[in-house]
TORSE-156452 format. One line per 3 residues: their letters; for each residue x, y, z of N, C-alpha, C. Coordinates in Angstrom, 2 decimals. Layout:
BEGIN
A) X Y Z X Y Z X Y Z ~ ... .
This chain:
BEGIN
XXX) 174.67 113.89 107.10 173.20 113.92 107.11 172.73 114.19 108.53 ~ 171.76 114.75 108.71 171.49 115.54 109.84 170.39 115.20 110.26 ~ 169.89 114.70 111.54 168.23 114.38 111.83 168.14 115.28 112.39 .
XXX) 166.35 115.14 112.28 165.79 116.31 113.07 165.48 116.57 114.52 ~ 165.85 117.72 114.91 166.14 118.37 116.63 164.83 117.56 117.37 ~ 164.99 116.79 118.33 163.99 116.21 119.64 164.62 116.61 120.50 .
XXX) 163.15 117.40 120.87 163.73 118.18 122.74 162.39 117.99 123.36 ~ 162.36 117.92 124.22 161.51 118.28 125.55 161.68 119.02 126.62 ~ 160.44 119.88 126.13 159.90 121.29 126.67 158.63 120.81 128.04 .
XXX) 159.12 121.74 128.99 158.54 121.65 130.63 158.05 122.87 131.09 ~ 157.39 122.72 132.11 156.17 123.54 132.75 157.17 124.72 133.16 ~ 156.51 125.79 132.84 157.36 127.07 133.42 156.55 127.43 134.48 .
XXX) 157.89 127.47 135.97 157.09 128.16 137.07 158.69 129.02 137.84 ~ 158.46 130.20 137.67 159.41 130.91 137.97 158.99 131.88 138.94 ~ 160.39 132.12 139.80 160.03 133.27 140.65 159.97 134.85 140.03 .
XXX) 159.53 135.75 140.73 159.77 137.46 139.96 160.80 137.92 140.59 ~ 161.50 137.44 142.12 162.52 138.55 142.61 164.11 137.66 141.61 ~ 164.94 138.62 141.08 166.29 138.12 140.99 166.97 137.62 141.99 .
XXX) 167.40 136.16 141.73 167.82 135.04 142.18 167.13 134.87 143.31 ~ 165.73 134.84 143.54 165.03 133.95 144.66 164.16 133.50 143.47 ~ 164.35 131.84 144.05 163.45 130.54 143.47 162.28 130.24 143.88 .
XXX) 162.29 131.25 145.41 160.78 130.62 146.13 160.07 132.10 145.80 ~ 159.96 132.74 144.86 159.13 133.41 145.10 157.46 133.04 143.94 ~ 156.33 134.05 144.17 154.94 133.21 143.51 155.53 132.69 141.98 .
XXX) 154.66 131.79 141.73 154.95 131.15 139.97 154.42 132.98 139.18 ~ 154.81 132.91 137.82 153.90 134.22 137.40 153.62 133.43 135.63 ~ 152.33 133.00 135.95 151.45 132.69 134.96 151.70 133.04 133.42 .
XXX) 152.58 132.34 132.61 152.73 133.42 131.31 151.25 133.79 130.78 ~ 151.65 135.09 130.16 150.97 135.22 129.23 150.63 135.50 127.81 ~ 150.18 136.18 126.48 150.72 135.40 125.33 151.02 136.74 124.54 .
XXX) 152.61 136.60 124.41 152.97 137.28 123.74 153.36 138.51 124.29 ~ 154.28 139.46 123.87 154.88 140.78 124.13 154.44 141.97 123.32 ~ 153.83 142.88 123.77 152.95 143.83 122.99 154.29 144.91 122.75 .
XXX) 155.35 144.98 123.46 156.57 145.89 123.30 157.46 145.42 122.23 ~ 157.57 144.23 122.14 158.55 143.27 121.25 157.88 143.45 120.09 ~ 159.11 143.79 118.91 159.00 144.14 117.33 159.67 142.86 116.69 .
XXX) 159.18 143.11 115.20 160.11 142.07 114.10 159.37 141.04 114.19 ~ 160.13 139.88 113.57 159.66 138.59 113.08 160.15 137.37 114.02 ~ 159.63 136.61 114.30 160.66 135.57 114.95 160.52 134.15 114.03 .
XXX) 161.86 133.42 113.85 160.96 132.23 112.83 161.42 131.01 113.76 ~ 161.49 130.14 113.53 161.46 128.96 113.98 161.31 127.75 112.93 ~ 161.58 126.47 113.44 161.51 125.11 112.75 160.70 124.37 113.41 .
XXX) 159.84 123.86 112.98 158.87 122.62 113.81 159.59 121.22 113.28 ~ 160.27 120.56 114.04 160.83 119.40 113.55 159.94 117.87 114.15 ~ 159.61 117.00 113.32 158.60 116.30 113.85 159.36 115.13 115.39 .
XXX) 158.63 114.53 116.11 158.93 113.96 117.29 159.22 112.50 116.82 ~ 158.54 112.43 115.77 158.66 110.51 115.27 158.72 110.44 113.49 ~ 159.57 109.38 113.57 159.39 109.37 111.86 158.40 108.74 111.24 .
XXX) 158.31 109.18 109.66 159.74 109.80 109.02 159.80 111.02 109.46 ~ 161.25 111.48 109.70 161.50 112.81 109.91 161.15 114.00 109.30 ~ 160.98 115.12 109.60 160.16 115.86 108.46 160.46 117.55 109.08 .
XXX) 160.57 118.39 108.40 160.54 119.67 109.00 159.79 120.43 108.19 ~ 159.40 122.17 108.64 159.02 123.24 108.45 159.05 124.55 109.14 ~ 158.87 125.53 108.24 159.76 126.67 108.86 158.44 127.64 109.11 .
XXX) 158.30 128.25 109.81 157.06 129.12 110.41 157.79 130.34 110.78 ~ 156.49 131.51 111.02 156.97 132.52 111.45 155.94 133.09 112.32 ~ 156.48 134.16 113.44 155.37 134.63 114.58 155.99 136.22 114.81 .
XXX) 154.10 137.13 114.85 155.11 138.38 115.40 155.23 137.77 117.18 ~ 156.13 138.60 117.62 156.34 138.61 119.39 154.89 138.51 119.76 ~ 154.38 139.39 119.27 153.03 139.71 120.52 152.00 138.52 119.89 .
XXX) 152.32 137.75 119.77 151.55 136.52 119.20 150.60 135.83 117.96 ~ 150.99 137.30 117.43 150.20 137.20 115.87 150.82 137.16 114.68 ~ 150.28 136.88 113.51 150.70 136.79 111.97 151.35 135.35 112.00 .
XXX) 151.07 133.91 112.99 151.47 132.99 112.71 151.52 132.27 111.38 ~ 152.42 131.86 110.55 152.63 131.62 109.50 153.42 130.79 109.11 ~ 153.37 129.43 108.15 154.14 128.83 107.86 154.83 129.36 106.41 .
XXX) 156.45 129.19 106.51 156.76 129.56 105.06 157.42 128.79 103.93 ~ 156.77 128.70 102.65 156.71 127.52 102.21 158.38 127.28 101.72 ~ 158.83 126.10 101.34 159.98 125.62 100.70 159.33 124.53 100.38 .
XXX) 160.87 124.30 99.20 160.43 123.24 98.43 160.76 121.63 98.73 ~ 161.33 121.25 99.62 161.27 120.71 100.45 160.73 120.88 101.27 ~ 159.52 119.76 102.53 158.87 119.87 103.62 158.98 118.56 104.32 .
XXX) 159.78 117.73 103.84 159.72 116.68 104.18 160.94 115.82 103.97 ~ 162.32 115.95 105.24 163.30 115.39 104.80 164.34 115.38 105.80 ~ 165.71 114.45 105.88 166.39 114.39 107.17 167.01 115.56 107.13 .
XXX) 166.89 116.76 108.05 167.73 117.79 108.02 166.75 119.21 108.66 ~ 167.37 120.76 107.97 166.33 121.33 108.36 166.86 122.64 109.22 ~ 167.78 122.50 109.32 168.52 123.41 110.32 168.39 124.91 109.34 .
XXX) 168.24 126.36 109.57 167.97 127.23 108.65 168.44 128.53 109.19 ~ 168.40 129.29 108.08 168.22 131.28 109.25 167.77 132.21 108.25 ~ 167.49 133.33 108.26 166.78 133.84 107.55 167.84 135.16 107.77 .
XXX) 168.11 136.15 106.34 168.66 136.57 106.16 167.99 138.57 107.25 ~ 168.49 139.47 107.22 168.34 140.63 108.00 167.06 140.75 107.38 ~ 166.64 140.62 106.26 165.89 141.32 105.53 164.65 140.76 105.89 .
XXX) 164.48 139.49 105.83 163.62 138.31 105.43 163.17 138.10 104.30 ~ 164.08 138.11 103.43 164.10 138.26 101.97 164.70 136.62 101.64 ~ 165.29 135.99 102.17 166.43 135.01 101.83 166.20 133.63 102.89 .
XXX) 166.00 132.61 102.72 166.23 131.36 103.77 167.40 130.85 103.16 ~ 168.37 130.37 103.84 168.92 129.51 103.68 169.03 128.25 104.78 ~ 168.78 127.16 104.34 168.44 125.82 104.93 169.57 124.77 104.77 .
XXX) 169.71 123.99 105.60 170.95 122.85 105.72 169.57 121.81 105.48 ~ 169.45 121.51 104.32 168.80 120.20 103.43 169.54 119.09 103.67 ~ 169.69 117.83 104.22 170.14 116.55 104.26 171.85 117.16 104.13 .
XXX) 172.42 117.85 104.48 173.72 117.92 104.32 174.35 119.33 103.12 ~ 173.67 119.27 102.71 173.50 120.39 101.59 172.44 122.03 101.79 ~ 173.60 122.83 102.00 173.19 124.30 102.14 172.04 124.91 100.90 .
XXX) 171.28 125.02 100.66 170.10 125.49 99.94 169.83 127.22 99.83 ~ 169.71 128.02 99.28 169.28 129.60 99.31 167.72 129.33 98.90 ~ 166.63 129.60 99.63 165.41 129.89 99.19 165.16 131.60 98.99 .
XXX) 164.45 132.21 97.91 163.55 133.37 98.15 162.53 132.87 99.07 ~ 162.57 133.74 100.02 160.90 133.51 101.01 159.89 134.13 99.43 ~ 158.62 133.20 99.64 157.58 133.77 98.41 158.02 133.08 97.23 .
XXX) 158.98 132.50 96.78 159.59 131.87 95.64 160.32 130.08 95.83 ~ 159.44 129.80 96.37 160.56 128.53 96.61 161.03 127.83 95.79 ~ 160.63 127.68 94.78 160.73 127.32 93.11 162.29 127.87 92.96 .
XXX) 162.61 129.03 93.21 163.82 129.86 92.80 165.16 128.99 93.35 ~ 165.39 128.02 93.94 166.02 127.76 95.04 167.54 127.36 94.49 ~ 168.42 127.42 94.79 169.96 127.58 94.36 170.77 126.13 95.69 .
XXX) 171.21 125.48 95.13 172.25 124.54 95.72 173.42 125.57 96.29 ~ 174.13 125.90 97.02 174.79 126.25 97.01 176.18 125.41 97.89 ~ 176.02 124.60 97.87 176.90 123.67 98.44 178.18 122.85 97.53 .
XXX) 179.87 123.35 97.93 180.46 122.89 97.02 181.12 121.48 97.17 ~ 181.08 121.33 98.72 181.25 119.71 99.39 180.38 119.16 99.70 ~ 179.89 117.80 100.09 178.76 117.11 101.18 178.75 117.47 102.42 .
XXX) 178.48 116.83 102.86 178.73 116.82 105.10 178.35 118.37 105.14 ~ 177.48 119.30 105.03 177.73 120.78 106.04 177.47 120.43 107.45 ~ 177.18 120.80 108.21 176.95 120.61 110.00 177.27 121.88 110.78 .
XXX) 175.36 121.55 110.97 174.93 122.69 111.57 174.12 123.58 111.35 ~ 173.92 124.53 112.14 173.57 126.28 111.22 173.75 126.97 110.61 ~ 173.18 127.18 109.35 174.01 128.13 108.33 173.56 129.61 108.56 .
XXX) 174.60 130.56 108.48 174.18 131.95 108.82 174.16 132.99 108.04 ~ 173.44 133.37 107.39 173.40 134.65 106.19 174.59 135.56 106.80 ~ 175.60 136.34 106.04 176.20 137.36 106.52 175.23 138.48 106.19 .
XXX) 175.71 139.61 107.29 174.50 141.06 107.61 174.39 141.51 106.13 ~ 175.10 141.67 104.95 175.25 142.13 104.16 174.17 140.84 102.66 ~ 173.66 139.94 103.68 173.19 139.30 102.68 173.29 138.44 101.33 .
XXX) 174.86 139.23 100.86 175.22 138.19 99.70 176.14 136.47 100.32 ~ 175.61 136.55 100.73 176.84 134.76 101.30 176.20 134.60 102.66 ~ 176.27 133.09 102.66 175.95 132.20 103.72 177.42 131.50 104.18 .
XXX) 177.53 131.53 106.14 178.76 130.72 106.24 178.17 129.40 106.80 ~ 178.76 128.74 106.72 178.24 127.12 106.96 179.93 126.44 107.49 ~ 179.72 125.41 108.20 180.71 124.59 108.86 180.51 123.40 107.92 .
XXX) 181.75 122.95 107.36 181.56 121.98 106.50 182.28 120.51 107.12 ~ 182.35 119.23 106.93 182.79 117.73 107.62 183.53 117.52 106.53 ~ 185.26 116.73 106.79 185.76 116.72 105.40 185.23 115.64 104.71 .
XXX) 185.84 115.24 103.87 185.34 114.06 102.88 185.90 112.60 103.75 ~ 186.97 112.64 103.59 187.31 111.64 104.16 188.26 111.47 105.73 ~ 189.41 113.05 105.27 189.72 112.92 106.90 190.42 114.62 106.43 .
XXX) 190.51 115.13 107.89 190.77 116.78 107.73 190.33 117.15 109.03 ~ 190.39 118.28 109.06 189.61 119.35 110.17 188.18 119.83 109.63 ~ 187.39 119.83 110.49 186.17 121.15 110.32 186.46 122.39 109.52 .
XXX) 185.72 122.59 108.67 186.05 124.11 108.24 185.18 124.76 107.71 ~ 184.91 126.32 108.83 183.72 127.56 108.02 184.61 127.73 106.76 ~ 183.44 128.14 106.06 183.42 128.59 104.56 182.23 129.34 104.22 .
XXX) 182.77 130.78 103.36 182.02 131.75 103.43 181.32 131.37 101.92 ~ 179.98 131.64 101.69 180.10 130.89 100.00 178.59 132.01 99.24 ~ 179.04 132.07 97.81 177.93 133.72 97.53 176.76 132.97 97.31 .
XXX) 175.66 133.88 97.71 174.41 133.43 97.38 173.94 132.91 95.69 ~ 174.39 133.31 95.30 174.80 132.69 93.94 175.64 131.68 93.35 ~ 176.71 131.29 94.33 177.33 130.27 94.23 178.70 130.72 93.69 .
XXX) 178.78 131.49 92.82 180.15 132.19 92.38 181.26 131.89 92.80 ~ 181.07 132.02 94.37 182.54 131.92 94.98 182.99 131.50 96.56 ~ 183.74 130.73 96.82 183.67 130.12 98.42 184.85 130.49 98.60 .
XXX) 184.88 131.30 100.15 186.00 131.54 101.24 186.07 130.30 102.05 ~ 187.39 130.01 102.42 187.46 129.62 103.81 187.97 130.36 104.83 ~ 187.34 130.58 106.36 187.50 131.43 107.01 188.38 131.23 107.95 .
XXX) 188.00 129.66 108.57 188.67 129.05 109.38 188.49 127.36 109.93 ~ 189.49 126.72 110.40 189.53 125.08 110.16 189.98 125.27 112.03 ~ 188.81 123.52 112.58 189.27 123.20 113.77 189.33 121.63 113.62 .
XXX) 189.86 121.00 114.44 190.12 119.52 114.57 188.57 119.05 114.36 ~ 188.97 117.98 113.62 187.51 117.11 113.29 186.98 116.41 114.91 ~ 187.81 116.49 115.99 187.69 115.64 117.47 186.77 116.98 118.19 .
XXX) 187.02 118.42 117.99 186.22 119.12 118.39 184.93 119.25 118.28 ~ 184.39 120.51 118.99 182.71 120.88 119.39 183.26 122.29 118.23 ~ 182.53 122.62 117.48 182.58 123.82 116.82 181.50 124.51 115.60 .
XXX) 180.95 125.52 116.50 179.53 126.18 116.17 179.52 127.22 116.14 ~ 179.06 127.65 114.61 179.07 128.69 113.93 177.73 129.63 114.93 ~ 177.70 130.51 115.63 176.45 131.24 116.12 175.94 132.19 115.51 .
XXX) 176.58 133.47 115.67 176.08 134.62 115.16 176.76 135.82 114.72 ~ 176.73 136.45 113.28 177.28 137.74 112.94 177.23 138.83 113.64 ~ 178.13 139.70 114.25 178.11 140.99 114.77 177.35 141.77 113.62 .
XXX) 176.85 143.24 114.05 176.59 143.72 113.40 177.81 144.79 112.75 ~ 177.24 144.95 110.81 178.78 145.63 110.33 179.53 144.54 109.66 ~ 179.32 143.05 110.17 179.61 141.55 109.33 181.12 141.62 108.90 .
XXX) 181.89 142.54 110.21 183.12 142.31 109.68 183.94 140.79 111.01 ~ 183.15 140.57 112.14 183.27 139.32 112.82 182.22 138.64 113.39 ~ 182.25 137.95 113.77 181.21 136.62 114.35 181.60 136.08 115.37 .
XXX) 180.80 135.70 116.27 180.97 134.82 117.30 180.92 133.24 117.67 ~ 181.42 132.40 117.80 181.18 131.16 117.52 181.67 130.34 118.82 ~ 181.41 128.98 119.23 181.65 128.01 120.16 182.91 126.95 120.03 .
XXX) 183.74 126.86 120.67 185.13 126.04 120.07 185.31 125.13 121.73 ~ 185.63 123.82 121.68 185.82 123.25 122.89 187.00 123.47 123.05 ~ 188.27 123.14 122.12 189.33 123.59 122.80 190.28 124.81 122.82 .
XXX) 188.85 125.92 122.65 189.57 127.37 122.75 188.76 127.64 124.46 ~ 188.00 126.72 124.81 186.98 127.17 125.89 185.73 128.08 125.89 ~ 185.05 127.70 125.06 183.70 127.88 124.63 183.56 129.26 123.58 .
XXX) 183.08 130.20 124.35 182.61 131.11 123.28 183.76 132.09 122.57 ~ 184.13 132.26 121.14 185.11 133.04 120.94 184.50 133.80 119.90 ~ 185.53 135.10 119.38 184.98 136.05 118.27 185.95 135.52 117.26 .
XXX) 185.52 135.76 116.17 186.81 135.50 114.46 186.39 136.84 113.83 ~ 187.61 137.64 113.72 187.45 139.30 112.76 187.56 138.61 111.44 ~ 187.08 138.73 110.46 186.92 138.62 109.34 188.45 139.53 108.63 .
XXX) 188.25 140.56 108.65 189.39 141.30 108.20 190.73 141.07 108.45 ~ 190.99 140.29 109.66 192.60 139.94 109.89 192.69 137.95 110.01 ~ 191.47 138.10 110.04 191.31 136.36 109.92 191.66 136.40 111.47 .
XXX) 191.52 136.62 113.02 191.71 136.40 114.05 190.91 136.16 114.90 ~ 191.17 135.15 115.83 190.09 134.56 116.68 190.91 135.08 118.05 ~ 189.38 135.44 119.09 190.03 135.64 120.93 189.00 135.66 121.54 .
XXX) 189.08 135.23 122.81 187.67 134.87 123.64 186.79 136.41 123.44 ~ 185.38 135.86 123.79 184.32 136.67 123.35 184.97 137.91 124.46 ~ 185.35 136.72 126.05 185.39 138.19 127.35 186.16 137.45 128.03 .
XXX) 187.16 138.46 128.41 188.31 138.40 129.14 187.77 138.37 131.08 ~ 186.45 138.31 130.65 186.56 138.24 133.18 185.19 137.52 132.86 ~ 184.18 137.35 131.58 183.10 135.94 132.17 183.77 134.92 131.74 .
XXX) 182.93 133.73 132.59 183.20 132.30 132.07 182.83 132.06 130.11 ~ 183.42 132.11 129.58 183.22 131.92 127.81 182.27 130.41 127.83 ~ 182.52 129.90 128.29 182.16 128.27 128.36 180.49 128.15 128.72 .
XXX) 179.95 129.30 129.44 178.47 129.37 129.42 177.62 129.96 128.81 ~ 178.46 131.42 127.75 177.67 131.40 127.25 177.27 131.20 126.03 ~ 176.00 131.41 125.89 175.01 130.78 124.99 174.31 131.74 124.20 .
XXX) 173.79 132.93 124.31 173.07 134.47 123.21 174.15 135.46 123.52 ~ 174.13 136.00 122.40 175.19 137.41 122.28 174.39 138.10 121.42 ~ 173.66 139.00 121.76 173.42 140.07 120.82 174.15 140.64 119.68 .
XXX) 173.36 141.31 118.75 174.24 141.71 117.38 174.84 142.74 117.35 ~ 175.03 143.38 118.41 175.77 144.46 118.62 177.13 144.29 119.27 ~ 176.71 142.47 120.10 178.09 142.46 121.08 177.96 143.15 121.95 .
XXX) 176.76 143.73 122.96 176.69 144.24 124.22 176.24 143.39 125.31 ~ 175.39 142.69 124.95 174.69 141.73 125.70 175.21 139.92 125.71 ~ 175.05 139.41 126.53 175.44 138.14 126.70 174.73 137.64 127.76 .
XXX) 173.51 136.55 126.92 173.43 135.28 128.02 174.12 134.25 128.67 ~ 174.11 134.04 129.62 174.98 132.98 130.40 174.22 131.83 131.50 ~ 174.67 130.62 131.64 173.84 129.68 132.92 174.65 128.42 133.05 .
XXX) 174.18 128.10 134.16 175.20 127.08 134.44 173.89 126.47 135.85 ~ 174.40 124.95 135.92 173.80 124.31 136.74 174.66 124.45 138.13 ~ 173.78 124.16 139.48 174.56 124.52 140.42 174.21 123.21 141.12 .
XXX) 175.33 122.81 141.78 174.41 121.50 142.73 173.48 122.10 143.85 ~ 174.26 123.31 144.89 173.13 123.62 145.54 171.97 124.07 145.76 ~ 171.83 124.66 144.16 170.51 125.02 143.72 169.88 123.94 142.93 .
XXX) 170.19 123.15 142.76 169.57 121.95 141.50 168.59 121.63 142.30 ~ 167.10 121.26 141.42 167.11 121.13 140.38 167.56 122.81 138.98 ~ 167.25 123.72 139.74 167.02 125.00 139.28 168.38 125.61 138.78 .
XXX) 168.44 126.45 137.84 169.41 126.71 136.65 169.40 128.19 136.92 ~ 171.09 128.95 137.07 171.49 130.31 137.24 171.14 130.53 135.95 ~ 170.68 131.91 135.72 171.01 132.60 134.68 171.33 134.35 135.00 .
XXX) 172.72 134.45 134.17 173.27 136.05 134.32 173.07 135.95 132.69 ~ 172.86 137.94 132.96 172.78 138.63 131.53 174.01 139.60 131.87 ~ 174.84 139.67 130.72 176.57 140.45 131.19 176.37 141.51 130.49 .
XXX) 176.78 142.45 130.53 177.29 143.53 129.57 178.76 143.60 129.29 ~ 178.90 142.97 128.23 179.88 142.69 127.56 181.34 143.57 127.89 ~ 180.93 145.07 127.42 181.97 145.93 127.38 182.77 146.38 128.52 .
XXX) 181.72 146.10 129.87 182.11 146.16 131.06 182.93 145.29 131.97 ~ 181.92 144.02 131.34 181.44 142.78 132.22 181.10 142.66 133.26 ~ 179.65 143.74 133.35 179.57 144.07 134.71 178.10 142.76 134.75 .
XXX) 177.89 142.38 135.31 176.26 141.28 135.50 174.97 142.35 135.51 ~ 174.21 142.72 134.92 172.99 143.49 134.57 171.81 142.40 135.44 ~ 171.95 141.02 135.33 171.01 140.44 135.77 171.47 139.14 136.24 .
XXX) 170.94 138.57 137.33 171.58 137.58 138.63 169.74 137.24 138.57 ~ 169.90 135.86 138.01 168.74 134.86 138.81 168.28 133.66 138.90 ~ 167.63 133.12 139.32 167.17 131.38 139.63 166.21 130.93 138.87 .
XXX) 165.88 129.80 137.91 164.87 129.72 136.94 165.05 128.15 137.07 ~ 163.87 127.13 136.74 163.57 125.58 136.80 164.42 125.15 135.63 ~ 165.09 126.03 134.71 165.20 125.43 132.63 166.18 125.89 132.52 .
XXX) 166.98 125.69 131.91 168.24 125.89 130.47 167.20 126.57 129.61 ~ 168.02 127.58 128.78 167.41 128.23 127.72 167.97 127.65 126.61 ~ 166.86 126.89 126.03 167.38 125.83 124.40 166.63 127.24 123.76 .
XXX) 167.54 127.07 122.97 167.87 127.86 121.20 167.33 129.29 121.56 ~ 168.15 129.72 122.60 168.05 131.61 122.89 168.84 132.30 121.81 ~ 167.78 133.75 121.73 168.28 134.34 120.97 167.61 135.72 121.19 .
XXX) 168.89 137.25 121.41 168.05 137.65 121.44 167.38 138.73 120.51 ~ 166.48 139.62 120.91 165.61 140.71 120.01 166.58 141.80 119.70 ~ 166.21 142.14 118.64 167.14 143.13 117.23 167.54 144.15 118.32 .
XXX) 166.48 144.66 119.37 166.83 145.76 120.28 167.41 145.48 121.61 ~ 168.17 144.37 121.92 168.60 143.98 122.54 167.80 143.98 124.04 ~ 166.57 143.96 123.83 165.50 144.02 125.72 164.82 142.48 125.64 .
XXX) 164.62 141.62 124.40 163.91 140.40 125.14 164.90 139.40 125.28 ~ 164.63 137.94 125.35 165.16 136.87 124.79 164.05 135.99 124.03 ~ 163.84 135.35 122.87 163.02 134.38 123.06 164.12 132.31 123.14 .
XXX) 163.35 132.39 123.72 164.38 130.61 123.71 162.85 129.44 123.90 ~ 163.29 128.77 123.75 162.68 127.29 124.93 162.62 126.63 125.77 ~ 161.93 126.48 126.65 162.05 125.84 128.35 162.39 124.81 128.20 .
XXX) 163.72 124.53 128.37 163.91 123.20 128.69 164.37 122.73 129.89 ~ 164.25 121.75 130.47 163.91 121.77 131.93 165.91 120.39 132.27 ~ 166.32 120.44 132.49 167.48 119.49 132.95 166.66 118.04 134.07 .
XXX) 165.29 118.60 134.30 165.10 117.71 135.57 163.70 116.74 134.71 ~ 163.45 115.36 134.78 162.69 114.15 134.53 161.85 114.45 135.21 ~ 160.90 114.02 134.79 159.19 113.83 135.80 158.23 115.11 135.58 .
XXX) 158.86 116.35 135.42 157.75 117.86 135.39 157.11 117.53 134.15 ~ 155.61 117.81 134.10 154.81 117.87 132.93 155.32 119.24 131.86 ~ 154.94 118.12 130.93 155.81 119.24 129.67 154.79 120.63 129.27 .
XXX) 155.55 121.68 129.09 155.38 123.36 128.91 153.78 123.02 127.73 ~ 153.07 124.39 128.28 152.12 125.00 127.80 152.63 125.87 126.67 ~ 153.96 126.07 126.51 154.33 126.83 125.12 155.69 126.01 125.34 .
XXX) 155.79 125.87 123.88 157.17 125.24 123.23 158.76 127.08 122.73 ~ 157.67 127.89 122.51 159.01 128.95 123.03 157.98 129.89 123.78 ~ 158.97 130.38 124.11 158.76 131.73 125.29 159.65 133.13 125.12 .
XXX) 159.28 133.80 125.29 159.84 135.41 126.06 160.47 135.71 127.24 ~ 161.83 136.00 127.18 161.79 136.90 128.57 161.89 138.52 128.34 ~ 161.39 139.15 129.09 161.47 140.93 128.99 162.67 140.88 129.67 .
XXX) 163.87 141.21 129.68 164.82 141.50 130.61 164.74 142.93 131.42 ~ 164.01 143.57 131.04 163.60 145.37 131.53 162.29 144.86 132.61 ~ 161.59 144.00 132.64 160.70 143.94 133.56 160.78 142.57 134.31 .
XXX) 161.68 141.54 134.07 161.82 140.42 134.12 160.61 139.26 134.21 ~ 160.19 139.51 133.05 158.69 138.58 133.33 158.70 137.75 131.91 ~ 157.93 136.64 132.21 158.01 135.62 130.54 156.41 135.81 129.82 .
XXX) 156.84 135.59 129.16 155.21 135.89 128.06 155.30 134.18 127.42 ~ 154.51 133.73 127.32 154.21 132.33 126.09 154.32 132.78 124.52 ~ 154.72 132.12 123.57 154.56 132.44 121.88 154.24 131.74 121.53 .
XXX) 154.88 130.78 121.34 153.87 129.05 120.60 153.63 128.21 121.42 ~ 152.33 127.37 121.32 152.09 126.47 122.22 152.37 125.43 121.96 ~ 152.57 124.53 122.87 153.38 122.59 122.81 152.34 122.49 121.34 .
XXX) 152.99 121.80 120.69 152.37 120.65 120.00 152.90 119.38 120.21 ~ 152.05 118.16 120.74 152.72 117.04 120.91 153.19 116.47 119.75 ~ 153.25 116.91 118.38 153.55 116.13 117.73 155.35 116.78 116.73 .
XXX) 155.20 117.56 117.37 156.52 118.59 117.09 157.29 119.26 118.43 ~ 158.73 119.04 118.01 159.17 120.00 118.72 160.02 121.25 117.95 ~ 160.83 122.17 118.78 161.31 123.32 117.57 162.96 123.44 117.92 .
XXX) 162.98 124.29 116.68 165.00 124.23 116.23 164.80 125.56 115.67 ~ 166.01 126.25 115.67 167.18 127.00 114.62 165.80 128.53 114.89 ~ 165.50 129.12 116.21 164.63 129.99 116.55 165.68 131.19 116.14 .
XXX) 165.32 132.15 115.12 165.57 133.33 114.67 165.35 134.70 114.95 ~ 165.34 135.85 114.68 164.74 137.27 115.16 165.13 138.03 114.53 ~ 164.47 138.69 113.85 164.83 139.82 112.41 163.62 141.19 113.25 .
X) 164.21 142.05 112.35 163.50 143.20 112.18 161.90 143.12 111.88 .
């Protein structure tokens, strides 16, 4: 059973030159008029009873929308929305769920054990959700690929129940995925077709990062520094090279980055590592990586914070 995500979100004041911290703050502003598609998100409440809901925003700050399910009110909540935005599937109190967006009535169990944990991820192809399942009584962790209909469950792959292990994101083509393992050293790929796992990149640190684009070109990365603390590195890699595209200094960790279908924004959440800064004027944000500047998307609500931030077409 799964409670719902509490974070605290802080004041964004960032420099414009790459990796200088002292340079002017730059004022967000709302929304990205270049940035396409949908972005969704979870508003998970701050105090109980616990409670969630799933919303949706274009980039440039409009068509805000909540989308209904049949559940709105319950321990859990974690979700993703399929390429299309045709499909939710939701981690309900432990139990994987298929919603039609527009149909919530329609909704399919699709869960063949208890315990799932985590994010469940539509494959690109839409028919099956993979989910990380907890054994019953004692075992390893194990993804399992399972049809949107329920028909039929793969298992893909099993890690020690003592591990960190997180299902992230499908390449595009849904023949591998990328995922988080503590004792492989953070970020690794699994090919579907030969059943094989190997670090995401052979010359970055795997262990920092955190967004990989769906193509597998791009990669966010950050790490705290003491001599810069309070303030947080962030590099953007190009994968195929591993050459660093972007070197810079920022006040936050990027909670629940992810990035845009065209691989030029990020959206995530400011979250700040440091006590005392008054909390953010938007609960997610934008970065342009082509101009390096942040835009605002949703604003704080004190009575929510957000989870399981998405990006479709």
């Amino acid at each position: 059973m799964r409670a719902a995500i509490r974070c605290t979100l802080f004041l964004l004041v960032v420099g414009c030159g790459g990796g200088d911290p002292s340079g002017p703050p730059s004022p967000p502003t709302l929304g990205s008029s270049e940035a396409t598609g949908w972005i969704y998100f979870m508003k998970s409440s701050r105090m109980l009873p616990a409670s969630f809901t799933i919303w949706r925003i274009r980039p440039d700050g409009s068509g805000l929308e909540q989308i209904p399910t049949p559940f709105e009110s319950s321990i859990g909540g974690n979700f993703d929305v399929s390429s299309s935005g045709r499909w939710l599937a939701v981690n309900e109190s432990s139990d994987i769920l298929v919603i039609p967006v527009g149909n919530p009535d329609g909704w399919v169990d699709i869960t063949f054990d208890k315990s799932t944990l985590g994010d469940p991820r539509w494959h690109p192809n839409e028919t099956s959700v993979l989910a990380t399942y907890l054994p019953q009584i004692s075992g390893p962790i194990t993804a399992r690929l399972t049809a949107r209909d329920r028909s039929w469950q793969m298992e893909l792959m099993e890690r020690p129940i003592s591990s960190t292990f997180l299902i992230r994101e499908w390449f595009a083509g849904g023949d591998s995925l990328w995922y988080r393992s503590t004792p492989e050293g953070g970020a690794m790929v699994f090919r579907l077709s030969d059943s094989s796992s190997h670090p995401l990149s052979a010359v970055i640190d795997n262990r920092n990062i955190v967004a990989v684009s769906r193509t597998g070109r791009r990669a966010l990365s950050w790490d705290t520094n003491e001599e810069l603390y309070p303030d947080i590195h962030w590099w953007i890699h190009d994968l195929p090279s591993g050459a660093v595209v972007l070197d810079t200094i920022l006040p936050f960790s990027p909670f629940e980055a992810i990035w845009s279908p065209d691989e030029r924004f990020i959206a995530f959440g400011p979250s700040t590592v440091v006590e005392g800064i008054p909390e953010a004027e938007f609960v997610i944000m934008l970065f342009d990586t082509n101009t390096r500047t942040f835009s605002g998307l949703v604003p704080t609500d004190a009575q929510f914070g957000i989870g399981s931030v998405r990006w479709i077409k």
